[in-house]
TIFI-130309 format. One record per residue (C-alpha): residue in three letters; z, x, y. Coordinates in steps of 0.05 Angstrom, whole numbers, padded with zeros to 5 digits, always signed. Each point is the difference from the previous one (the first is absolute). Layout:
<sites>
alaZXY
...
</sites>
This chain:
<sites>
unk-01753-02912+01828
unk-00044-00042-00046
unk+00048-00056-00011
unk-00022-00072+00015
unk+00061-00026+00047
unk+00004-00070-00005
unk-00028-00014+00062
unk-00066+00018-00022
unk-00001-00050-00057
unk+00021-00059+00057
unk-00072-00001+00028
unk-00024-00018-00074
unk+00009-00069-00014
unk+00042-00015-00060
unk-00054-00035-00048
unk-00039+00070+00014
unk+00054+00046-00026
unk+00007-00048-00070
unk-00069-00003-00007
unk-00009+00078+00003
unk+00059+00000-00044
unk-00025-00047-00055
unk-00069+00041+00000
unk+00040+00062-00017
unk+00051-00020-00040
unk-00041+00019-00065
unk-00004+00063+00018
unk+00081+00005+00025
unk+00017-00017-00056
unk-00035+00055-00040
unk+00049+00046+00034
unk+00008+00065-00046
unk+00079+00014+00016
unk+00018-00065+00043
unk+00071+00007+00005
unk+00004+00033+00055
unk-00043-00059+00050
unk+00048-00048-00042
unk+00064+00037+00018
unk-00029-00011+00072
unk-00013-00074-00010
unk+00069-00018-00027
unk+00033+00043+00049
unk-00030-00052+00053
unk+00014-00066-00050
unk-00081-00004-00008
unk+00018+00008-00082
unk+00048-00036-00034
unk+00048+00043-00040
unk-00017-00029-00076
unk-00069+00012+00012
unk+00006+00078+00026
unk+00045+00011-00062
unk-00060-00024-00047
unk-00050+00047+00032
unk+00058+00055-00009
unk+00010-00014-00080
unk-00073-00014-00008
unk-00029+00060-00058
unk-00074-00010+00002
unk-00048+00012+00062
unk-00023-00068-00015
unk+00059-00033+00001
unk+00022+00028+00069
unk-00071-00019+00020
unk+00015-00078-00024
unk+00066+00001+00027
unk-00020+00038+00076
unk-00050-00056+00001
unk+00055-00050-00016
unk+00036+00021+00058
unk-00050+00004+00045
unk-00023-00071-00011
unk+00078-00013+00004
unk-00012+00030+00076
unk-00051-00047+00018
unk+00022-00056-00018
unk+00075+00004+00013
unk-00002+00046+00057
unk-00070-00012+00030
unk+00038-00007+00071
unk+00019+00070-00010
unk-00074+00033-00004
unk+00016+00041+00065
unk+00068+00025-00032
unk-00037+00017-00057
unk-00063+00030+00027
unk+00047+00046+00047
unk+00049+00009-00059
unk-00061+00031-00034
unk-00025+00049+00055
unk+00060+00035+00012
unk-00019+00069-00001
unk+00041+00019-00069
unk-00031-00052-00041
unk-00075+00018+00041
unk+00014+00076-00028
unk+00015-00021-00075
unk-00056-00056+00007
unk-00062+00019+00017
unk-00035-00056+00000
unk+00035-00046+00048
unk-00021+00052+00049
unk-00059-00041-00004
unk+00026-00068+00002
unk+00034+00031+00064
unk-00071+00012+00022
unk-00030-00061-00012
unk+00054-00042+00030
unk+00002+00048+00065
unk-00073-00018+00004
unk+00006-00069-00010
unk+00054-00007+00056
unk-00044+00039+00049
unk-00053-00057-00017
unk+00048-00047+00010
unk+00029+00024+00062
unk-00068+00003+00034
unk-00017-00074-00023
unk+00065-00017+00034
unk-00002+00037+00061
unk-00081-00014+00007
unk-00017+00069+00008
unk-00054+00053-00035
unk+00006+00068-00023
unk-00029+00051+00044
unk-00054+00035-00034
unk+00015+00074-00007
unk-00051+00054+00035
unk-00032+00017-00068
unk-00014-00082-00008
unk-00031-00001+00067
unk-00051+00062-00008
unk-00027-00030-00064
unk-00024-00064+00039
unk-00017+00035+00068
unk-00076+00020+00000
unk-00010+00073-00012
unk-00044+00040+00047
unk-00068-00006-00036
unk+00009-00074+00013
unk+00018+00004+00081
unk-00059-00019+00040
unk-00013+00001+00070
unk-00034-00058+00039
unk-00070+00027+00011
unk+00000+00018-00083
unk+00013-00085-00018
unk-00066-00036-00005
unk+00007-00080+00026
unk+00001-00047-00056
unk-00055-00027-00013
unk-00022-00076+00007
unk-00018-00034-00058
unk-00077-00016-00012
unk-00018-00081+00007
unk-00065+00012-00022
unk+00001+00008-00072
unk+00040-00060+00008
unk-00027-00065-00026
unk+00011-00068+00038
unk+00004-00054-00042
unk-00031-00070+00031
</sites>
């Protein structure tokens, strides 16, 4: 199942979650058939019913576009303590399918919590075998202790003393 529970979201702080939303709600809003994420929104009381009905009676793509926007920037600012309802609102698997692109919003913020979980928790990623090999030296590079020369000292006599 690809759906982001809402127990995911939790390890993303709040500010996080209305920042990524404010970078992307430009591109929300330009939403080619958006009724279907704002059915989902006011089904969970993240839309208020006047504004759904002006996206519905909207005619022009550009109006819907002005009016999506609208709403969006309704979100944040009147239900920015919602951002996890939204965000998981948003990757339920129906409105992922008709979507597309929040698919990668789902990405980034997955991402972003595994960074974030790892600050927290103050551990690091394992490196995967295929990260490893690249830094290991290959065998044209292995030596064996009678094939290293002794470093060298460095010459004093070319060196100058001043008085």
């Amino acid at each position: 199942m690809n759906t982001i529970k809402m127990d995911h979201l939790d390890h993303l702080p709040d500010e996080q979650l209305v920042w990524f939303f404010r970078s992307n709600k430009t591109q929300m809003s330009c939403l080619e058939e958006p009724q279907i994420l704002l059915s989902q929104l006011r089904d969970h009381y993240l839309v208020p019913e006047d504004l759904y009905k002006k996206v519905t009676k909207a005619k022009s793509k550009r109006t819907k576009q002005k009016v999506m926007y609208e709403i969006l920037d309704w979100v944040e600012n009147e239900r920015r303590q919602c951002m996890k309802l939204f965000w998981s609102c948003v990757f339920q698997d129906h409105i992922l399918q008709h979507y597309p692109v929040f698919r990668l919003y789902q990405t980034s913020l997955l991402n972003e919590r595994k960074k974030t979980v790892q600050m927290v928790d103050g551990t690091k990623r394992k490196k995967c075998a295929s990260e490893t090999e690249e830094n290991e030296p290959g065998p044209s590079s292995v030596f064996s202790t009678n094939q290293v020369k002794p470093a060298k000292k460095p010459r004093t006599d070319s060196v100058t003393k001043s008085e």
